[in-house]
C-alpha positions in Angstrom: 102.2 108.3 65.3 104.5 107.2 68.2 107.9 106.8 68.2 107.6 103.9 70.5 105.7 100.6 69.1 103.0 99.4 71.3 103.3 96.0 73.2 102.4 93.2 70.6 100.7 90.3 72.1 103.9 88.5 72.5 104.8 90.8 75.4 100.9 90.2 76.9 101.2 86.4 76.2 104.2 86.7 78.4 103.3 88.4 81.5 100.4 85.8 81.2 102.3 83.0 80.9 104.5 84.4 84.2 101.5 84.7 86.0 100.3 81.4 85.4 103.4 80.2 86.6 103.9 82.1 89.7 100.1 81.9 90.4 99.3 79.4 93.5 97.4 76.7 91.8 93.5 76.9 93.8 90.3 75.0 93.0 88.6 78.4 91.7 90.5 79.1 88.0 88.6 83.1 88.8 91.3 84.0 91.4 93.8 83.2 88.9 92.2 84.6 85.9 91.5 87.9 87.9 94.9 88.2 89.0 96.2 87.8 85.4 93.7 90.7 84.5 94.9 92.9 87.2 98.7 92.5 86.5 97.6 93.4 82.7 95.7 96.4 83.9 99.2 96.9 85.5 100.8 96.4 82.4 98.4 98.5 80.7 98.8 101.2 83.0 102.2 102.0 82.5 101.5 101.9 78.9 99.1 105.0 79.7 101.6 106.5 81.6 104.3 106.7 79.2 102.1 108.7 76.8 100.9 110.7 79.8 104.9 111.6 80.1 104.7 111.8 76.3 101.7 114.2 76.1 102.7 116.3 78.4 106.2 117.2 77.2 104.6 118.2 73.9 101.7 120.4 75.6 105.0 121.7 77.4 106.6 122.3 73.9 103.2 123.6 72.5 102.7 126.5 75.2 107.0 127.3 74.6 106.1 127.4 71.2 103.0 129.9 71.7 104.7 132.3 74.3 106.8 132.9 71.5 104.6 133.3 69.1 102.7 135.4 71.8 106.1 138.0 72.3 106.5 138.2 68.5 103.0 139.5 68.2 103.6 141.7 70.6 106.3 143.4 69.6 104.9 143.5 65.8 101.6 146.0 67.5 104.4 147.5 69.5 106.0 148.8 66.2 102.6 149.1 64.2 101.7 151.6 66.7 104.8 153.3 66.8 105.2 154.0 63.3 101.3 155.2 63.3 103.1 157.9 65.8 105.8 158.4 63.5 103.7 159.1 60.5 101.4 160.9 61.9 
């Protein structure tokens, strides 16, 4: 449904395979492994925050759209009632 495609695992493999190299090599392989989890939570987040931005533009576009809608309604009672007045 998005324009933009999702990161493949290609992209995931990647970060991972940075972190392992940047990573300080220690006796405990958990340190490590949870620091590859966080930066992929990292990754992950700005994943959710581009279809925050994404959502909300449209929600933006969906209330323009309804104000419109909104006015038009309007001013068809307006007239409704007017030429109730004018028949009667």
């Amino acid at each position: 449904m998005s324009r933009h495609p999702s990161p493949g695992p290609s992209q995931s493999l990647h970060y991972g395979q940075v972190l392992q190299a940047s990573a300080p090599t220690h006796p405990s392989r958990q340190k490590s492994r949870a620091y590859a989890t966080a930066v992929a939570a990292g990754a992950e987040d700005i994943k959710y925050q581009l279809k925050y931005k994404e959502l909300k533009r449209k929600v933006k576009e969906i209330e323009a759209d309804n104000d419109k809608l909104y006015f038009k309604v309007l001013q068809a009672k307006k007239n409704i009632q007017r030429m109730r007045l004018e028949r009667a």
